[in-house]
C-alpha positions as CSV (number, residue, x, y, z in Angstrom):
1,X,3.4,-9.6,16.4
2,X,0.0,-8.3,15.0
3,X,-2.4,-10.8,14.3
4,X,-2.6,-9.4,10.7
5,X,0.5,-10.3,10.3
6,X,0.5,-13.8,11.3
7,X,-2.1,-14.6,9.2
8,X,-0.9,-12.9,6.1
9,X,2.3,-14.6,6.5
10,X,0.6,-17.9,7.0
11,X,-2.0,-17.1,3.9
12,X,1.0,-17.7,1.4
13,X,0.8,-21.1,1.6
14,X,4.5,-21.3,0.8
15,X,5.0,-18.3,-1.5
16,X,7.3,-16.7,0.8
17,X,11.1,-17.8,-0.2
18,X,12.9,-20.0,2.6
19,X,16.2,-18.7,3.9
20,X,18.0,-21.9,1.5
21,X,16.0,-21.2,-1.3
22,X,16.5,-17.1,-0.9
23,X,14.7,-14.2,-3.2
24,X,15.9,-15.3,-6.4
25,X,12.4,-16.5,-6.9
26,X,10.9,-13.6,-6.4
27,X,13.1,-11.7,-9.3
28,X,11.1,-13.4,-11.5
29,X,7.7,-13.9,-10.8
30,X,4.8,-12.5,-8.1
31,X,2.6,-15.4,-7.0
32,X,-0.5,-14.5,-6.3
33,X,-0.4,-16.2,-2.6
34,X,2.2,-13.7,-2.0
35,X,0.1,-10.2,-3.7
36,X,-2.5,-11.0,-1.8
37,X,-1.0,-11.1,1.3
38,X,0.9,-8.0,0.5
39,X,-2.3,-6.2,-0.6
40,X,-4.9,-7.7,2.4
41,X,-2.3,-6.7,5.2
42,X,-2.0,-3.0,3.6
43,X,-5.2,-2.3,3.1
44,X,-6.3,-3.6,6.5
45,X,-3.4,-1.7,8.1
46,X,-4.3,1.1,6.3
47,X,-7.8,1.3,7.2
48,X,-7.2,0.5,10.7
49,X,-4.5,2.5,11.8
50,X,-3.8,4.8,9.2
51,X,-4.5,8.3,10.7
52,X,-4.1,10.3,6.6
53,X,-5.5,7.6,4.6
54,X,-7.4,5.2,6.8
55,X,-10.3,8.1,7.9
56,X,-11.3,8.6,4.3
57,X,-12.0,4.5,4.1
58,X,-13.3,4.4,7.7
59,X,-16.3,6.8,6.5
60,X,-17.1,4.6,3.5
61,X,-17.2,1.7,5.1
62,X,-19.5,2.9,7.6
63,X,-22.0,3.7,5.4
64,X,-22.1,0.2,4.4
65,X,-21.3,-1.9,7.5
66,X,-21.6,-2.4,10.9
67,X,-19.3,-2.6,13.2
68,X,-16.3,-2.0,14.3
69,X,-13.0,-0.6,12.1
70,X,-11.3,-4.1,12.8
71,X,-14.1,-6.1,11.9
72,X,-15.1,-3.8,9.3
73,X,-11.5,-4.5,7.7
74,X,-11.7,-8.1,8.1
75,X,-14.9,-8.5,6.8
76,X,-13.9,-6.3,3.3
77,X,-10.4,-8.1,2.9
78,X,-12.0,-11.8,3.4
79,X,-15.2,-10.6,1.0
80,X,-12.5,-9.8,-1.7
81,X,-10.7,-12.9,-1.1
82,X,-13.9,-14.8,-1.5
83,X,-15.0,-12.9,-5.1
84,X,-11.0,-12.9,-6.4
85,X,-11.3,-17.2,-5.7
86,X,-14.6,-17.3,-7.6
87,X,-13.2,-15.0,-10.6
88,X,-10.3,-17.8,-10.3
89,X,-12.6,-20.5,-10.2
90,X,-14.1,-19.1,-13.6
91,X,-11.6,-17.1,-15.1
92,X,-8.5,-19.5,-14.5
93,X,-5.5,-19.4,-11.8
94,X,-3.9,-17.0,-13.7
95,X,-6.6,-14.3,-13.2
96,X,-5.2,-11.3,-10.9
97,X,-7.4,-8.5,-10.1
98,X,-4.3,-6.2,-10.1
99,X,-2.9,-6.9,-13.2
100,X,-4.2,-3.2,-14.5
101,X,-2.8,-1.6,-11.8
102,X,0.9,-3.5,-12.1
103,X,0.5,-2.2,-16.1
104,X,0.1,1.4,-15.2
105,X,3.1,0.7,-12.2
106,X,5.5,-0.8,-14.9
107,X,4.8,1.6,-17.4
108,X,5.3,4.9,-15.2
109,X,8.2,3.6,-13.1
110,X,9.9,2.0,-15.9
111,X,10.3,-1.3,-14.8
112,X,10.6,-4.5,-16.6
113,X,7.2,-6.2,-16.7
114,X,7.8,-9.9,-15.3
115,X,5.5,-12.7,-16.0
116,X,2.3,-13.7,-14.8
117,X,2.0,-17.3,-12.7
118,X,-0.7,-19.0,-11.7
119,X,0.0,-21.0,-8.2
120,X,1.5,-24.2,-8.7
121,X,-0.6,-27.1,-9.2
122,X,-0.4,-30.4,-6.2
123,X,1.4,-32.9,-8.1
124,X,-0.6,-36.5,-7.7
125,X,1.0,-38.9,-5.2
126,X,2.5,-41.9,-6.9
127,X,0.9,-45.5,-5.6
C-alpha cells in the first residue's frame, strides 16, 4: 500500500463509512475529513506520478521549492492543510475551500447539490 494512502485513509478521522454503518452517509453529505483526503491524495498522486498532468505542476513547483517531487508534494498538500485549518479557525468549521468548484460541478453535471457539514463536534464526557 502507498504511504499516501495510508495516511489519507487515516486523516479522516472517522469520515470513512464502516462496513455496518455502509454509504448511506455519504448520500447525503461530504465531510470535509473525507474531501480532503480525497483532494490531498489526488493532487499528490498527480503531481508525483502523473506522466500528462503531473510535469506541468512539477515545473511550478520547482520554481518555488527545493527538493525533491515527493517532498515537494508533501510539503504543498500539508501547507494547504495548515492555511484551510486557519481559514477554519476564523471562518467557522463549515468553511470549504472547494465549495466554488463543487457549485460549478453541480451546476454543469446536473446533480443535486447536497448540504454543507461542518465535522462533528466531541460531545463532553458526563462525570
Amino acid at each position: 500500500i502507498r504511504h499516501e494512502a495510508v495516511v489519507s485513509t487515516q486523516s479522516t478521522r472517522g469520515a470513512l463509512p464502516t462496513p455496518r454503518q455502509g454509504y448511506s452517509g455519504l448520500e447525503e453529505r461530504r465531510p470535509w475529513p473525507f474531501q480532503s483526503a480525497f483532494y490531498g491524495s489526488a493532487f499528490f498522486n498527480l503531481m508525483v506520478y502523473d506522466p500528462n498532468v503531473g510535469p506541468y505542476i512539477r515545473d511550478a513547483a520547482d520554481k518555488v521549492l527545493e527538493g525533491d517531487t515527493v517532498a515537494q508534494a508533501t510539503a504543498i498538500v500539508s501547507g494547504f492543510f495548515c492555511v484551510v485549518a486557519v481559514a477554519q479557525t476564523v471562518m467557522g468549521p463549515a468553511f470549504n475551500p472547494f465549495t466554488p468548484l463543487h457549485k460549478i460541478a453541480y451546476t454543469v453535471t446536473g446533480v443535486p447539490e447536497t448540504v454543507a457539514v461542518a465535522p462533528a463536534a466531541a460531545k463532553p464526557k458526563a462525570d
